[in-house]
C-alpha positions in Angstrom: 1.2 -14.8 -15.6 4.8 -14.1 -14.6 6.6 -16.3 -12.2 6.5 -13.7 -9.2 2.5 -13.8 -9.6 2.4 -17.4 -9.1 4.8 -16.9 -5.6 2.8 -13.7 -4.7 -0.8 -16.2 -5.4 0.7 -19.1 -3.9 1.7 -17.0 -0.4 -1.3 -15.5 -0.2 -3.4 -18.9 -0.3 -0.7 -20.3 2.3 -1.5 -17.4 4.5 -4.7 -17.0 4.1 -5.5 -21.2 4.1 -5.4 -21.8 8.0 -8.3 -19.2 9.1 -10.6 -21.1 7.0 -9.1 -24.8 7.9 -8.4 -25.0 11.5 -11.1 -23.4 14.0 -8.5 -22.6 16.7 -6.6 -19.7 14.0 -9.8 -17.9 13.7 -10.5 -18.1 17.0 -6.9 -16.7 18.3 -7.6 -14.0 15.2 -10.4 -12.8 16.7 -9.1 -12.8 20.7 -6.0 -10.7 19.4 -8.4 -8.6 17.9 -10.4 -7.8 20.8 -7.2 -7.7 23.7 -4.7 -5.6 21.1 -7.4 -3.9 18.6 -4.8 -0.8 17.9 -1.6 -3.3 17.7 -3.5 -5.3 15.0 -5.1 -2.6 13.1 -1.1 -1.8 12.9 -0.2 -5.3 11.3 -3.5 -5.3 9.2 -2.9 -2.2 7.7 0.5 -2.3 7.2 0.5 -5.5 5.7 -2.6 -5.4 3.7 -2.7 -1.5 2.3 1.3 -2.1 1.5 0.0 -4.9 -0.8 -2.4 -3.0 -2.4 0.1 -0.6 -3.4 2.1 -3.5 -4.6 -0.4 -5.1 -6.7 -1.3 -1.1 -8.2 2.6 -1.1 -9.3 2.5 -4.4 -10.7 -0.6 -3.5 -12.6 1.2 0.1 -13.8 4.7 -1.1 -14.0 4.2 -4.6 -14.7 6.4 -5.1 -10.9 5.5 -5.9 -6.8 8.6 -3.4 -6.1 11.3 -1.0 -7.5 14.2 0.7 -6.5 12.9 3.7 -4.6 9.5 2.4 -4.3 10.3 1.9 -0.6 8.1 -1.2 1.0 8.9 -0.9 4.2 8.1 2.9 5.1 4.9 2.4 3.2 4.4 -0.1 5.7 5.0 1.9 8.4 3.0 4.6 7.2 0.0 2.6 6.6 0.2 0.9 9.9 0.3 4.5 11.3 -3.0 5.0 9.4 -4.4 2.3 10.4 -4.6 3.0 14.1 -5.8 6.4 13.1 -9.0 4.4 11.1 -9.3 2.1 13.9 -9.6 5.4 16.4 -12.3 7.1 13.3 -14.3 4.0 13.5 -14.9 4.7 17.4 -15.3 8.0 17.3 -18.0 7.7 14.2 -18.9 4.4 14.9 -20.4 5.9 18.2 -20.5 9.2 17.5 -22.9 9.3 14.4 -25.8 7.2 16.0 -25.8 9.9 18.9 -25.5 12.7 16.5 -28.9 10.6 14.9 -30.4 10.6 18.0 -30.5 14.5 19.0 -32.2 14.7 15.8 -35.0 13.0 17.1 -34.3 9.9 15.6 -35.5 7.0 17.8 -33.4 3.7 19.3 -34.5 1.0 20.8 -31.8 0.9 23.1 -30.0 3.9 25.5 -26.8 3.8 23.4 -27.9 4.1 19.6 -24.4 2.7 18.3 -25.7 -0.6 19.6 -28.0 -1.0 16.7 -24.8 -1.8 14.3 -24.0 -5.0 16.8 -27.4 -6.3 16.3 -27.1 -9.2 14.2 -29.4 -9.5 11.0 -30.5 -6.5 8.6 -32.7 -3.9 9.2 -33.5 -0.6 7.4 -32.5 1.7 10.7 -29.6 -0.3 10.7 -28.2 0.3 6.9 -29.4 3.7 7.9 -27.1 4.3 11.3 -24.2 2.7 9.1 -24.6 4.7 5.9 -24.5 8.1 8.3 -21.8 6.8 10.2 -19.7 5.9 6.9 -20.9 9.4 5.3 -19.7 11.5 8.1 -16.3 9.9 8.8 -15.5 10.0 5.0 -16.4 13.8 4.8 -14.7 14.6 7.9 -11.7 12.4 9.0 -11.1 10.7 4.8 -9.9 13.9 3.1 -7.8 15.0 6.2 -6.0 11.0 5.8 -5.7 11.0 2.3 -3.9 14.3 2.6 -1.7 12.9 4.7 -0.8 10.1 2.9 -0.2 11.9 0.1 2.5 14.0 1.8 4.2 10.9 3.0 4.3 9.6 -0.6 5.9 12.2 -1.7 8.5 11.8 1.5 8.9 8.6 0.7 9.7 8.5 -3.0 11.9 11.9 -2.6 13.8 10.0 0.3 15.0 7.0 -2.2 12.3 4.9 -0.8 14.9 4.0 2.5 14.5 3.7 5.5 17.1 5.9 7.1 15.5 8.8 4.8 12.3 7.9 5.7 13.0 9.0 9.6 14.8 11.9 7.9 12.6 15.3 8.9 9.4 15.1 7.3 9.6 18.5 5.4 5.6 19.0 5.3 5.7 22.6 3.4 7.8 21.2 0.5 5.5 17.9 0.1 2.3 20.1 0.3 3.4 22.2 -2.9 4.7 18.7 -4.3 0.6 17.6 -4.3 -1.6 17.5 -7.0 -4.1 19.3 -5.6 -6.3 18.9 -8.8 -6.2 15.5 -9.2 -6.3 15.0 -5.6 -9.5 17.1 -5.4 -11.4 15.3 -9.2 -10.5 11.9 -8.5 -9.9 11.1 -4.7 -12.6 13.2 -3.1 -15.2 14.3 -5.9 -15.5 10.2 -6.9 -13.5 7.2 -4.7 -15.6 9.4 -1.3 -19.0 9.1 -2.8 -18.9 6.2 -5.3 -16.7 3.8 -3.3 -15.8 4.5 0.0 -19.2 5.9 1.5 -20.9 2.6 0.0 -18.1 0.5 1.3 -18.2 1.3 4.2 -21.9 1.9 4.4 -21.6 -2.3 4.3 -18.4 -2.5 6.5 -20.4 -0.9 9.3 -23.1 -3.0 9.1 -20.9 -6.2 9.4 -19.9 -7.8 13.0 -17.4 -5.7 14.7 -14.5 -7.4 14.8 -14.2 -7.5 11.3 -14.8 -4.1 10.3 -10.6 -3.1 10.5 -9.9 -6.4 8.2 -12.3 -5.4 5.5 -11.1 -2.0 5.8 -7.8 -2.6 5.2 -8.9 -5.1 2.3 -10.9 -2.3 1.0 -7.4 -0.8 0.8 -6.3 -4.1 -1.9 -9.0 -3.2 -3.8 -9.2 0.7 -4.1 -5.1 0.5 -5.1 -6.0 -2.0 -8.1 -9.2 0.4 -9.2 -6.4 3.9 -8.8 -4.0 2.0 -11.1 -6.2 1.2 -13.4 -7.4 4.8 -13.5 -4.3 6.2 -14.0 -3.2 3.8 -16.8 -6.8 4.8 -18.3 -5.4 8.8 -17.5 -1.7 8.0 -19.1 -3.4 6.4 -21.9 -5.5 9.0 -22.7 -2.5 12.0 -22.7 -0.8 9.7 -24.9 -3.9 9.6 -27.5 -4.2 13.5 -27.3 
């Protein structure tokens, strides 16, 4: 373990330490989440997902950061996202149950969405949340990941700064810049149905303030599993 592991480690428990030592953190965690939801998705996101994508370049380029890696538009761009997740989980967070419901699927209360705030499991419940997680990843995921694709590509072609990163976002040019296949085997054909469905299958049937957090956590862990598939792809091309 290098030296900037043990700082990133310690930092993280320092961080991390006071929600699960003094009662009054948690407690003014959860009131900001529920007076400022889209301003904390914003923080969560942006600090969170940016780490992910830290720890994925440490595990492919043995680094937290590079010249032209760019840290701080990342962050910007996933704190953007993450106001547009926090919006999908409203809008198929409520949306779905209803959907359920003109298909004759019965609730025991007028708005069907509150059967994910019940507390407890129950099999209409893992139901609700699996077809609430299926149809936002079908619908609103591939339309994001696109997205953040393009702004990858802005970012890295940009130097990683950030007076190029609010340079014009030339969307035509990133769009050829995608690979389309990869994009297309890896991103939707397996992390949709073999880890984001079933994440958030269980996010959704967690309390809901803490549905954005895990989220974004989700974020840490699907940039660890996309390094180590591409070192597995690199590895393989330099077999062949």
């Amino acid at each position: 373990m290098k030296k900037a592991d043990l700082i990133i480690t310690g930092a993280v428990i320092i961080v991390l330490l006071p929600f699960f030592i003094f009662a009054p953190v948690l407690d003014a965690y959860k009131a900001l989440n529920a007076e400022h939801a889209y301003l904390m998705s914003f923080i969560k996101f942006a600090i969170l997902a940016t780490f992910g994508e830290c720890i994925g370049l440490r595990i492919r380029k043995g680094v937290y950061n590079k010249p032209g890696f760019g840290i701080l538009p990342r962050a910007i761009v996933w704190g953007i996202l993450g106001i547009s997740i926090k919006m999908a989980f409203v809008i198929f967070g409520e949306g779905a149950p209803a959907m359920l419901k003109t298909m004759g699927i019965h609730f025991s209360s007028v708005n069907p969405a509150d059967i994910l705030r019940e507390p407890g499991f129950s099999w209409m419940k893992l139901f609700t949340a699996f077809s609430v997680s299926t149809t936002m990843n079908l619908i609103f995921a591939p339309v994001f990941m696109a997205f953040h694709r393009i702004t990858d590509i802005h970012i890295l072609r940009t130097g990683g700064t950030l007076s190029g990163f609010f340079t014009r976002l030339r969307i035509g040019q990133s769009v050829r810049e995608v690979n389309w296949y990869d994009f297309w085997t890896f991103v939707i054909k397996k992390t949709i149905p073999l880890f984001w469905i079933p994440a958030q299958t269980i996010n959704f049937m967690l309390p809901e303030g803490y549905r954005i957090l895990v989220a974004a956590v989700y974020g840490i862990i699907l940039g660890i599993l996309m390094s180590l598939a591409a070192l597995m792809h690199d590895k393989k091309i330099h077999e062949n």
